[in-house]
Backbone as CSV, one residue per row, in Angstrom:
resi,resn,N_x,N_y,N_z,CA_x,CA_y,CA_z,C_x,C_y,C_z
1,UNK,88.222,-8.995,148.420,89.522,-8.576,148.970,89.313,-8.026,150.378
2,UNK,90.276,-8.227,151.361,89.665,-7.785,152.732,90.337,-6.039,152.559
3,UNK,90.343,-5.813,153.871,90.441,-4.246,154.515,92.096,-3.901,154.060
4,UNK,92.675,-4.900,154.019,94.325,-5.042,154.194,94.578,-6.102,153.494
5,UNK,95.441,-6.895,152.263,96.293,-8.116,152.010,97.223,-7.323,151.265
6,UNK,97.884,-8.798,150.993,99.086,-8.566,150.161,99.138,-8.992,148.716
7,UNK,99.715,-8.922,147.150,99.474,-9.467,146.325,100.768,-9.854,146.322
8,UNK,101.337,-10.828,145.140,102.192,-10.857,145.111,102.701,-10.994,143.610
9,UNK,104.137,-10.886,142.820,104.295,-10.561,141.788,105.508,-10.853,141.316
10,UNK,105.802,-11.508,140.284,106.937,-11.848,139.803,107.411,-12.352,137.910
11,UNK,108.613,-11.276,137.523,108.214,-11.545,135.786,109.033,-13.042,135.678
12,UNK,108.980,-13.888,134.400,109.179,-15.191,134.219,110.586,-15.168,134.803
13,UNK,111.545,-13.982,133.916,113.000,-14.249,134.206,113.629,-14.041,135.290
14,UNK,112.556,-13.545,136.684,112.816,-13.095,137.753,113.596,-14.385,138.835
15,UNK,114.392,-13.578,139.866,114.456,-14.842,141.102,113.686,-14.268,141.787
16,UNK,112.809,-13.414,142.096,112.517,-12.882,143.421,111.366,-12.378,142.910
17,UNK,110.437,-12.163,143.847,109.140,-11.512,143.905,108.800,-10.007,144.085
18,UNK,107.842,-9.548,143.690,107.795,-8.112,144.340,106.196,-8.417,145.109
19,UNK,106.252,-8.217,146.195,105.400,-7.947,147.318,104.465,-6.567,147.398
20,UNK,103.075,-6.562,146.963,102.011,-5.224,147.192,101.505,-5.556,148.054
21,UNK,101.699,-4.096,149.557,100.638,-3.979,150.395,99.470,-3.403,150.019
22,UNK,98.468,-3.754,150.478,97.464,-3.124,149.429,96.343,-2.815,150.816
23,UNK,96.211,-1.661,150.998,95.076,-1.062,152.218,94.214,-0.398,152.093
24,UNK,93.656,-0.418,150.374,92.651,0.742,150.120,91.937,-0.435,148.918
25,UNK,90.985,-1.366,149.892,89.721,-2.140,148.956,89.355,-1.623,147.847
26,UNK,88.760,-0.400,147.894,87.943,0.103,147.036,88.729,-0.072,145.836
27,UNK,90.271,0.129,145.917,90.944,-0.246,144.436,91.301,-1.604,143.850
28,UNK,90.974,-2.256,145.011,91.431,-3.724,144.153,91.392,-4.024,142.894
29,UNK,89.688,-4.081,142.523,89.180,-4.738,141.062,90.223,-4.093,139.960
30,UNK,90.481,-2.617,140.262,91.278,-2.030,139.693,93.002,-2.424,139.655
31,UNK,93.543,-2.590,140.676,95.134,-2.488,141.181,95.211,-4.244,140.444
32,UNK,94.416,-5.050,140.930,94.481,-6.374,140.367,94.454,-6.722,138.924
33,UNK,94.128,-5.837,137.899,94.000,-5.770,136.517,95.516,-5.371,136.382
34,UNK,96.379,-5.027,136.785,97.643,-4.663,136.195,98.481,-5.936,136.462
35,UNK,99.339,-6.333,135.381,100.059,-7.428,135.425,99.575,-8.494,135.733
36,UNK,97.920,-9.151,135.571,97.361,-9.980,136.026,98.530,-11.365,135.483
37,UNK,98.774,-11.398,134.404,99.820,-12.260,133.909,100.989,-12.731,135.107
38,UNK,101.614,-11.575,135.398,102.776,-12.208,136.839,102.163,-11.941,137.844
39,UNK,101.050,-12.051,138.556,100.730,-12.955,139.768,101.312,-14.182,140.241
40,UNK,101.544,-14.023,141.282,102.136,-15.398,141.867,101.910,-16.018,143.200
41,UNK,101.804,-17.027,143.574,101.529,-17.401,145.311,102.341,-16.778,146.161
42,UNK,102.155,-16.414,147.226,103.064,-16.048,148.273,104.287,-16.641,148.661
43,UNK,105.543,-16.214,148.828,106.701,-16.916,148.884,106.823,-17.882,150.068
44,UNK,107.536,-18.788,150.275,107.602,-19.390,151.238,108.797,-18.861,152.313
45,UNK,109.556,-17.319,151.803,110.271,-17.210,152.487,110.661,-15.443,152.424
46,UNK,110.545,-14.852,152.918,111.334,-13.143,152.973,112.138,-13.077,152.042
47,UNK,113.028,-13.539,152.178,114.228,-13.463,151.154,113.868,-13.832,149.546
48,UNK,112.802,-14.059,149.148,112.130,-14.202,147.830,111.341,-13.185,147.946
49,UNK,111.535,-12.425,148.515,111.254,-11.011,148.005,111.817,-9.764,148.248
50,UNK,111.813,-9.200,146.897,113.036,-8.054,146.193,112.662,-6.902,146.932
51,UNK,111.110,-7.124,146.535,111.297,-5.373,147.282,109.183,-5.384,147.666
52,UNK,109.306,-4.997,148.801,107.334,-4.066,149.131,107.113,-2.946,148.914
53,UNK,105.948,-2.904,147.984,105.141,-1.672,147.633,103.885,-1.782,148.672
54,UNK,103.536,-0.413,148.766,102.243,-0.299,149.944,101.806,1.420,149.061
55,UNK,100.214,0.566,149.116,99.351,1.467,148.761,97.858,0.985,149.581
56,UNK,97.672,2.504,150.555,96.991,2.687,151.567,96.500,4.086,152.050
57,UNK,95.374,3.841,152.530,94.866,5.700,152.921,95.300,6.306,153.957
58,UNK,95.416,7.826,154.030,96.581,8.027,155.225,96.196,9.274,155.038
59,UNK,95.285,9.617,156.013,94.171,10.805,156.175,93.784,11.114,155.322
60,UNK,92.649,10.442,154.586,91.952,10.805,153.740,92.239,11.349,151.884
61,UNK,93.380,10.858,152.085,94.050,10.778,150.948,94.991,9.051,150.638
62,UNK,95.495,9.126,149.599,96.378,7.612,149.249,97.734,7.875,149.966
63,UNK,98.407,6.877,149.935,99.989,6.954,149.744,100.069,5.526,149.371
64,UNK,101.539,5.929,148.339,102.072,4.712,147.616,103.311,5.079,147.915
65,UNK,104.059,4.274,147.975,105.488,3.551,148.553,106.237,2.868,147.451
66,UNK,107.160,3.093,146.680,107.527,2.205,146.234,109.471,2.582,146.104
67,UNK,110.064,2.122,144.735,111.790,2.463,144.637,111.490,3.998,143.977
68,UNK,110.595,4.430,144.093,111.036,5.943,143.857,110.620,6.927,144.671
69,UNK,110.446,6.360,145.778,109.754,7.135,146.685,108.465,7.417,147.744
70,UNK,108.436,8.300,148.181,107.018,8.027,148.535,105.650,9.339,148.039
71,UNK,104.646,8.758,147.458,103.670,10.009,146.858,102.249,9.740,146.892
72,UNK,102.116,11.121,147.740,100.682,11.315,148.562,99.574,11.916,147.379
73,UNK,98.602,11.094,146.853,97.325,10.738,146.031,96.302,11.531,146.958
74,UNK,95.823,12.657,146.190,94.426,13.320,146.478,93.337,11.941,145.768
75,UNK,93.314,11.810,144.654,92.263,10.681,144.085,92.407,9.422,144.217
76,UNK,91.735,8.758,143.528,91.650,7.322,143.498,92.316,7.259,142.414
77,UNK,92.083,7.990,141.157,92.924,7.947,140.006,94.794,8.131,139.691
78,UNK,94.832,9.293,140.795,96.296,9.453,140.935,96.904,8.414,141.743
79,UNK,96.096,7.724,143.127,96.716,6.668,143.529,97.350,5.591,142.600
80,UNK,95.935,5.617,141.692,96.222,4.106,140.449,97.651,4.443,139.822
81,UNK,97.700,5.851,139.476,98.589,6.381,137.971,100.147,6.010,138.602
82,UNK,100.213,6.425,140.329,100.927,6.247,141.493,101.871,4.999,141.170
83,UNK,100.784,4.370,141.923,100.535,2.738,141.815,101.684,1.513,140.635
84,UNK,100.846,1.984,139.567,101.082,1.550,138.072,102.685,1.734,138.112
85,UNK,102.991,2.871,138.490,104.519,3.599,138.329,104.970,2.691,138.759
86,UNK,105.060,2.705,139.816,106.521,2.224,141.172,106.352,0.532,141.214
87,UNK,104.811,-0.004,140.532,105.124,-1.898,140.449,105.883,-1.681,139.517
88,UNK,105.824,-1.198,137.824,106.636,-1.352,136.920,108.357,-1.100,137.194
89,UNK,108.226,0.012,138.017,109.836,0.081,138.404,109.990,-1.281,139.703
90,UNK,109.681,-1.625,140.027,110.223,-2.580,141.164,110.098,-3.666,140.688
91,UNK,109.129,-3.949,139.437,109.485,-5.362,138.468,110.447,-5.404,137.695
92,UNK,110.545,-3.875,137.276,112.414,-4.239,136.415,113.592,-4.052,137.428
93,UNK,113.200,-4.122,138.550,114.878,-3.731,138.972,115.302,-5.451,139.333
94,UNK,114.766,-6.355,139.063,114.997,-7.787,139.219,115.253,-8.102,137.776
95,UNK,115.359,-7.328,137.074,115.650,-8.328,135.201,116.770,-7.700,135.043
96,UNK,117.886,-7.902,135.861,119.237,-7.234,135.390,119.970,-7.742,134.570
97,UNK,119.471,-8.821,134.073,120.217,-9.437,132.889,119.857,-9.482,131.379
98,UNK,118.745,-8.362,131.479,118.386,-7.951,130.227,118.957,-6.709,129.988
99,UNK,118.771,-6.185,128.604,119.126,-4.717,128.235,117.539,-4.168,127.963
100,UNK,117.504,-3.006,129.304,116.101,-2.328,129.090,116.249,-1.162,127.944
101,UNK,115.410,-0.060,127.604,115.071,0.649,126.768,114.014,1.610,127.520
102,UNK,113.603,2.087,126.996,112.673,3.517,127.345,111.957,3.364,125.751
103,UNK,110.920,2.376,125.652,110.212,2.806,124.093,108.823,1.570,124.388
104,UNK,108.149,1.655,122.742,107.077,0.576,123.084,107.543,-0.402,121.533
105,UNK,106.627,-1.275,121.419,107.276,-2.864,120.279,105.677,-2.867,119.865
106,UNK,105.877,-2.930,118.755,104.321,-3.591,117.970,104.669,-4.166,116.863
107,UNK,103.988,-5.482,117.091,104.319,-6.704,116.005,103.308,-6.378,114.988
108,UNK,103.858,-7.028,113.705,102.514,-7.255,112.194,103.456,-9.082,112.091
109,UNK,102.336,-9.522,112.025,103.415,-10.967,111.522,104.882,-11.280,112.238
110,UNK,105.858,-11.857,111.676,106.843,-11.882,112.107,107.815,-10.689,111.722
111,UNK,107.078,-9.180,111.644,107.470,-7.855,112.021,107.907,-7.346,113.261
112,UNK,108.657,-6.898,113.855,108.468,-5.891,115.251,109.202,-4.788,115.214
113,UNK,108.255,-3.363,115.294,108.692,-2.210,114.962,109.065,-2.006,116.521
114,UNK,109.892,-1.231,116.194,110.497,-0.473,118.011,110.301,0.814,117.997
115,UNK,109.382,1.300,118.637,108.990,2.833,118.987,109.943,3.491,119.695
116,UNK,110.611,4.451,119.916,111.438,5.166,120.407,111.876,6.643,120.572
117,UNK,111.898,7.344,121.645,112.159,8.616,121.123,112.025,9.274,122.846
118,UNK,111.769,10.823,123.048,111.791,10.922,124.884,110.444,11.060,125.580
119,UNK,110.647,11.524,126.336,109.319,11.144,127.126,108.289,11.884,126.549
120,UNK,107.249,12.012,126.250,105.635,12.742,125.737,106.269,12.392,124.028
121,UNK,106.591,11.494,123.447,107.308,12.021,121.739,105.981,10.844,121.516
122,UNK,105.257,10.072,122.483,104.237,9.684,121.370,104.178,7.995,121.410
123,UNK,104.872,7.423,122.186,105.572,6.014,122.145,104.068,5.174,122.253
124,UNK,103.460,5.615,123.311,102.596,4.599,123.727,101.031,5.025,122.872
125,UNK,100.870,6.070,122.940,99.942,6.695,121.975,99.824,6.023,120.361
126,UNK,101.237,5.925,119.952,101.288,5.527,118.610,100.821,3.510,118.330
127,UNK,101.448,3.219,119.867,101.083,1.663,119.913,99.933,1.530,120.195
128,UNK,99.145,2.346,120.531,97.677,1.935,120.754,97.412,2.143,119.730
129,UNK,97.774,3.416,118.755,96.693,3.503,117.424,97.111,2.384,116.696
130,UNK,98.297,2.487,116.878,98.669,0.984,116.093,98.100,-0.326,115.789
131,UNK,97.988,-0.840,117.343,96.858,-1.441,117.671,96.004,-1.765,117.387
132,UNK,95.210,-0.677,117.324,93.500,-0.330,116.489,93.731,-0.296,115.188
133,UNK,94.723,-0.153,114.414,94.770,-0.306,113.432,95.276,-2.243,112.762
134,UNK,95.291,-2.834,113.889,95.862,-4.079,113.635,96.995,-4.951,113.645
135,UNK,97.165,-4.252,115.159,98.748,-4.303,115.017,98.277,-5.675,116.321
136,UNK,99.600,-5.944,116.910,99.766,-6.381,118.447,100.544,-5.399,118.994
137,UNK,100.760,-5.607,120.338,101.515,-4.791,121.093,102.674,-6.128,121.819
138,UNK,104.170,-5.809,121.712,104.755,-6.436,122.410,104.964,-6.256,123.672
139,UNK,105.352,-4.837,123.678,105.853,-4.337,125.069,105.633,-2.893,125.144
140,UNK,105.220,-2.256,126.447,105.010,-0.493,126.009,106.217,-0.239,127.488
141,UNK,106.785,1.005,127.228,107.133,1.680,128.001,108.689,1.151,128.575
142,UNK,108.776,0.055,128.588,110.099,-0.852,128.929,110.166,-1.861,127.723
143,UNK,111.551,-1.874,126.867,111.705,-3.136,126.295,112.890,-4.070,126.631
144,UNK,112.701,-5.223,127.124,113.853,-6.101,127.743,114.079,-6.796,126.566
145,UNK,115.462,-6.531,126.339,116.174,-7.133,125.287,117.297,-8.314,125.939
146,UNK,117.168,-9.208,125.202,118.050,-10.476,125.618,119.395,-9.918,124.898
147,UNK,120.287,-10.221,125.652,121.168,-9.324,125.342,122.141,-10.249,124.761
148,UNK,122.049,-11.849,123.974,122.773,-12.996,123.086,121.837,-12.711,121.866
149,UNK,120.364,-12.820,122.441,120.000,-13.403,120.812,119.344,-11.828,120.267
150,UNK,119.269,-10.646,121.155,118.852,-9.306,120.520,116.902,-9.332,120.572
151,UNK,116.552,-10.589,121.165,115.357,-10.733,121.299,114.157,-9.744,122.003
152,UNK,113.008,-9.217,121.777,112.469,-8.702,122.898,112.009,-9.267,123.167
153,UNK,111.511,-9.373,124.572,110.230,-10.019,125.814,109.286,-9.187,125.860
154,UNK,108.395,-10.431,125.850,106.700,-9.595,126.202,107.032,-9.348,127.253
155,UNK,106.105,-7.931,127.703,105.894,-7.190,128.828,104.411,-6.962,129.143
156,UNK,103.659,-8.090,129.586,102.477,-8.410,129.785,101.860,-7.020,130.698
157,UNK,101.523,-5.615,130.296,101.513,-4.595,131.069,99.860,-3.837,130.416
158,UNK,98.968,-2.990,131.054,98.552,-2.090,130.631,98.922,-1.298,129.705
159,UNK,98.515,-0.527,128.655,98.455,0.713,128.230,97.826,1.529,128.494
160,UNK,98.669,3.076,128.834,97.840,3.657,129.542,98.245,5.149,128.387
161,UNK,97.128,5.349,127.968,97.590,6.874,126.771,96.377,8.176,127.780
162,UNK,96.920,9.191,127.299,95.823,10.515,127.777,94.919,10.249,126.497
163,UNK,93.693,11.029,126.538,92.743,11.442,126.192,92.697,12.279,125.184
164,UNK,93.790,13.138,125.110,94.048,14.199,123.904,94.923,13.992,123.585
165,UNK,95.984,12.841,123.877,96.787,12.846,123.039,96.095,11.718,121.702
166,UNK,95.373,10.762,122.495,94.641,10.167,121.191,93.903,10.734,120.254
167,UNK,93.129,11.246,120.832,92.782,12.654,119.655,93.331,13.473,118.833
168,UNK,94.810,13.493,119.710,95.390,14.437,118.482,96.007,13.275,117.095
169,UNK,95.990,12.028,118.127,96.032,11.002,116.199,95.058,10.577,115.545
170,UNK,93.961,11.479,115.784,92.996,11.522,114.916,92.162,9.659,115.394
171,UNK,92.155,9.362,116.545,91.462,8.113,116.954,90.419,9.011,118.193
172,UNK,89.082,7.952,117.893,88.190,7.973,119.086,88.328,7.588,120.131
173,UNK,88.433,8.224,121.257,88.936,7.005,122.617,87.974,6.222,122.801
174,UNK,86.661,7.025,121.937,85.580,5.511,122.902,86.142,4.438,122.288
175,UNK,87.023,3.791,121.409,87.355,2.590,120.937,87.852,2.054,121.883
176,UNK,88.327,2.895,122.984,89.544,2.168,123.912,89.086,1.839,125.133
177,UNK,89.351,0.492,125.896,88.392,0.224,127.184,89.092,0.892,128.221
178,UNK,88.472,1.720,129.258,88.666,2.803,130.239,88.356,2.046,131.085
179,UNK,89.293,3.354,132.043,89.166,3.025,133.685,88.587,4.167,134.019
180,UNK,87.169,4.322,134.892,86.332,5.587,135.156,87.113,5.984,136.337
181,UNK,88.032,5.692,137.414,88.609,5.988,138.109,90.167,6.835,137.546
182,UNK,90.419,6.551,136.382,91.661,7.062,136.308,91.499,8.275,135.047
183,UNK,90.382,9.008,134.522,89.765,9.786,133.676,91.075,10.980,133.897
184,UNK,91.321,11.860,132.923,91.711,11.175,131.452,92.345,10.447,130.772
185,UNK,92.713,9.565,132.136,93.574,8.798,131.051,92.721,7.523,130.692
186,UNK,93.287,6.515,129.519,92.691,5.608,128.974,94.023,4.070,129.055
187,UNK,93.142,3.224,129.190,93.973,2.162,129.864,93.284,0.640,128.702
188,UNK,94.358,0.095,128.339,94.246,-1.025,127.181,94.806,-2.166,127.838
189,UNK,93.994,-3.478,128.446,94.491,-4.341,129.492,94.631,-5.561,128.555
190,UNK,95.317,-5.891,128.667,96.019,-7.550,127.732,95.276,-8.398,127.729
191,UNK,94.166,-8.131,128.513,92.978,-8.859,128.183,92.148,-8.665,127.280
192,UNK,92.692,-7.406,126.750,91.424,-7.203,126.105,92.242,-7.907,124.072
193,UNK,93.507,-8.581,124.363,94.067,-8.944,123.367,95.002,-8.276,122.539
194,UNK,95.247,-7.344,123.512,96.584,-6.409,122.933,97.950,-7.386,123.189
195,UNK,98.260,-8.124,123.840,100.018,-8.319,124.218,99.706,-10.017,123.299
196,UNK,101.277,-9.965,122.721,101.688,-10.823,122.660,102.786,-11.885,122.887
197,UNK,102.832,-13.260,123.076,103.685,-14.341,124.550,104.656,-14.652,124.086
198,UNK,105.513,-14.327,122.573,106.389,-14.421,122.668,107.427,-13.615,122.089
199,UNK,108.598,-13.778,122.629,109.930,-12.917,122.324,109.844,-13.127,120.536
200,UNK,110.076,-11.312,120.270,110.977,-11.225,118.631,111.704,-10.238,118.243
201,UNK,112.415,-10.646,117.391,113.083,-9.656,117.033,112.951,-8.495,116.841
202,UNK,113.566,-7.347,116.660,113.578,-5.858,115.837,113.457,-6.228,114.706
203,UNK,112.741,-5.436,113.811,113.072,-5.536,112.159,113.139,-4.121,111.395
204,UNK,112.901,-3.161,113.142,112.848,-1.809,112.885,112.971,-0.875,113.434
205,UNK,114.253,0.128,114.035,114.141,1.138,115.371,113.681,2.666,114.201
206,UNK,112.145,3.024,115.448,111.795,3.673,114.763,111.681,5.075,116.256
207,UNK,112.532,6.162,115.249,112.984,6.925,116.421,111.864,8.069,116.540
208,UNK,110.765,8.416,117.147,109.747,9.372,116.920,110.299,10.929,116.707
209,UNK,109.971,11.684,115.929,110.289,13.102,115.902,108.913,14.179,116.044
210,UNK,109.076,15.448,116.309,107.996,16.084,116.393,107.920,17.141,114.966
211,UNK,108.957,17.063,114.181,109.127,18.047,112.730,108.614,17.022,112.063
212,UNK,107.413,18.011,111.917,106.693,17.489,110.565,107.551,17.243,108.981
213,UNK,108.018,18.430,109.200,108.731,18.390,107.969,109.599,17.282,107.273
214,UNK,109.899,16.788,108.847,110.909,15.047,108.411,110.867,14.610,107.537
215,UNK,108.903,13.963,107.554,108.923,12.613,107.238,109.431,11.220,107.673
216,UNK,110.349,11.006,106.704,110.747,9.569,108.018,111.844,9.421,106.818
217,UNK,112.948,9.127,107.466,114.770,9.056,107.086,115.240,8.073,107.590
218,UNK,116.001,7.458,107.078,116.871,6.316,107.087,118.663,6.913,107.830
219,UNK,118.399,6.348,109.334,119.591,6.646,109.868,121.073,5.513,109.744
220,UNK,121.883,6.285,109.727,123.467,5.253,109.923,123.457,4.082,110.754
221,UNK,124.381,3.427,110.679,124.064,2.229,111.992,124.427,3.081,113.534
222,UNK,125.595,3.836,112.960,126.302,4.492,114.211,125.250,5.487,114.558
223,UNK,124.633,5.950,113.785,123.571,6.691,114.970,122.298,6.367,115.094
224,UNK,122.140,5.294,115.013,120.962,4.393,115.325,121.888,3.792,116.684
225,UNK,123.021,3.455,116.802,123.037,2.876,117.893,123.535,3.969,118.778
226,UNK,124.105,5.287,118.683,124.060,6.269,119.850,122.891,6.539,120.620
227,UNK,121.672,6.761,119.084,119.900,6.865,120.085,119.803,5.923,120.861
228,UNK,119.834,4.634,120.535,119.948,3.696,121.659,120.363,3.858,122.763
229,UNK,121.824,3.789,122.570,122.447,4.182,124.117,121.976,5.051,124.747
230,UNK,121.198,5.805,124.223,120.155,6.744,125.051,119.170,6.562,125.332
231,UNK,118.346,5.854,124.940,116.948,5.277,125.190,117.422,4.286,126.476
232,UNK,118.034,4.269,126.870,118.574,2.989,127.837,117.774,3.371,129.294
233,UNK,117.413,2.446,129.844,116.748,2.766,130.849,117.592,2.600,131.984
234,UNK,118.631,1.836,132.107,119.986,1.225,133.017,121.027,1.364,132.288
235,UNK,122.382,1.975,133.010,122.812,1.737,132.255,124.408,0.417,132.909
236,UNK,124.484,-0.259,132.009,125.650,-1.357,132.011,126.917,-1.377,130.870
237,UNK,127.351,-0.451,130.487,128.078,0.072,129.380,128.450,-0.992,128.598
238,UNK,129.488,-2.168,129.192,130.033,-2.736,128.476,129.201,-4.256,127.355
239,UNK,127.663,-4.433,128.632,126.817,-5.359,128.400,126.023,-4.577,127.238
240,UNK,125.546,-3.675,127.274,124.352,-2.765,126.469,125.023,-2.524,125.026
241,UNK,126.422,-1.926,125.269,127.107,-1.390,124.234,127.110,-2.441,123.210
242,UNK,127.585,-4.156,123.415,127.936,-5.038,122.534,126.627,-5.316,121.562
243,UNK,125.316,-5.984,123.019,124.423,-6.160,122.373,123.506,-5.286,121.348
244,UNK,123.541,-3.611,121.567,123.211,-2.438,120.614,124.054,-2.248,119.678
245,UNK,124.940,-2.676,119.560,125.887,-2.202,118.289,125.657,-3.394,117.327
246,UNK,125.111,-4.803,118.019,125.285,-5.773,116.992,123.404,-5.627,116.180
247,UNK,122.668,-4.771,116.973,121.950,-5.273,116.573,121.390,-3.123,115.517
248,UNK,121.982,-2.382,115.657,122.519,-1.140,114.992,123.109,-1.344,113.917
249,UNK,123.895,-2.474,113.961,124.555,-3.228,112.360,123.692,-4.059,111.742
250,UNK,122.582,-4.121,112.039,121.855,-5.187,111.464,120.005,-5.245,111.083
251,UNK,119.965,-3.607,111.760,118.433,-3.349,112.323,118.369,-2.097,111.724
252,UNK,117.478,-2.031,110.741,117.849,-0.462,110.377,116.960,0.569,110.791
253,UNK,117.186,1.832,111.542,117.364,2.885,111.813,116.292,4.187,110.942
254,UNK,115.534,4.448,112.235,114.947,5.626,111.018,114.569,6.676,111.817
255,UNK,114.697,7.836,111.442,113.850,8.911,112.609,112.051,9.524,111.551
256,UNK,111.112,9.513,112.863,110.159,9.804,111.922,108.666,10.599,112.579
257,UNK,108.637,11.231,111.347,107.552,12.666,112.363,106.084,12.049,111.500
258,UNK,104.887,12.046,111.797,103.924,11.817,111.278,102.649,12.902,111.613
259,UNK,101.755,12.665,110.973,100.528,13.802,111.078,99.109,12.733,111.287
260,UNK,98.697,12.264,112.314,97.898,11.556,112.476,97.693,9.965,112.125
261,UNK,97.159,9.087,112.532,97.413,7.504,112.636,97.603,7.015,110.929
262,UNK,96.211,7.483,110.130,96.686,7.502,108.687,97.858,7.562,108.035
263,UNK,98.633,8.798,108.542,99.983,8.793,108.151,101.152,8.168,108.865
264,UNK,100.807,7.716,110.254,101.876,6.832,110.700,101.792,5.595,109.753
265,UNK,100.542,4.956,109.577,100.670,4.134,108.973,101.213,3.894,107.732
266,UNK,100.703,4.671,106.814,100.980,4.598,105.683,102.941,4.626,105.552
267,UNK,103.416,5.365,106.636,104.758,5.812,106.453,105.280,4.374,107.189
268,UNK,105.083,3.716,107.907,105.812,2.978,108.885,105.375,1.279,107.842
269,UNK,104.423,1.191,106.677,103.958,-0.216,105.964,104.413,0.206,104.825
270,UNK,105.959,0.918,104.769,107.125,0.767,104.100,108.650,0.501,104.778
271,UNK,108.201,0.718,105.669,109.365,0.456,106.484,109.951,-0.837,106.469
């Protein structure tokens, strides 16, 4: 990689590209492992592309550029964590014709559980143990729902969990392949055979809780589809509302607290 290029990036259902300036070598091997899946040739024209990210050194520290701003990186690791952020937001702001989410998808067979719940409740943590326990991963962190057939899309992305939070589900991180630049956190690349290529259904919204005491409960349709409308990552009221309510009538609903990967499992291979 030279001193300075550009990458370039685009998801299947996209018209437009997203454009990375990229001015700090030393991260390539790294910055190039994310979304290796939507890589794409350089456009033949400006206007095929949505939006430029730039990540570059700027006195001795990073800066990254992207739709949320701009944020100045003491490390190499926070550049990455930076980084990671603002491609994922500038790759969904081109899929406006899906219904996004705020959760992660892990398939068993022609299963797909939907993780869900707010930010730190466990989403991506639980899909990795999942994972390791034999799962696939559909999608972490964003789920694009086709908003006719209720379908999800793979989201060919990293996983990226902390260090103690895997621990606290009772998993070893050495199981999990790391990035020594981005310590503590731990990063699961689709290469390594976590994602899978095609769209499926829900067969399960599973809403995370932190009361132990729960267990795991069987919610209404109507408030299986209010959590929804909250998990929404965009919102389009009249588009989101139809496609969540049809699939709230049809997808059943659960809220659920667990005590380590053992017991997610055991609770979620009744579901």
């Amino acid at each position: 990689m030279t001193a300075s290029s550009f990458l370039h990036y685009r998801f299947p259902h996209a018209e437009r590209c997203v454009a990375v300036y990229l001015a700090a070598p030393e991260l390539g091997p790294l910055i190039e492992s994310f979304y290796a899946g939507y890589r794409c040739p350089a456009p033949h024209s400006q206007q095929d592309v949505a939006r430029v990210l730039r990540l570059e050194r700027d006195d001795g520290a990073y800066r990254v550029s992207g739709p949320n701003g701009d944020w100045r990186a003491v490390t190499p690791g926070e550049a990455v964590l930076y980084y990671e952020y603002e491609l994922t937001a500038a790759l969904l702001e081109d899929t406006g014709s899906f219904v996004q989410l705020h959760g992660a998808a892990v398939c068993t067979g022609s299963r797909c559980l939907l993780l869900l719940g707010g930010s730190g409740a466990g989403k991506s943590t639980l899909a990795l143990g999942l994972f390791l326990g034999g799962r696939q991963i559909l999608a972490d962190d964003a789920l694009l729902i086709d908003p006719l057939s209720g379908e999800v899309q793979p989201f060919d992305r990293s996983v990226r969990v902390h260090e103690a939070s895997l621990r606290g589900l009772g998993v070893d991180p050495a199981q999990v392949e790391r990035a020594s630049l981005c310590r503590p956190y731990l990063w699961l690349s689709p290469r390594a055979g976590v994602g899978v290529s095609e769209p499926s259904r829900p067969s399960s919204f599973v809403f995370l809780e932190s009361d132990t005491r729960l267990s795991c409960e069987r919610l209404s349709a109507a408030e299986t589809l209010v959590r929804l409308m909250v998990a929404r990552l965009e919102d389009v009221p009249e588009r989101d509302f139809k496609c969540l309510a049809r699939l709230a009538a049809s997808v059943p609903g659960y809220r659920l607290a667990f005590e380590g990967l053992s017991d997610a499992l055991a609770r979620l291979d009744v579901l």
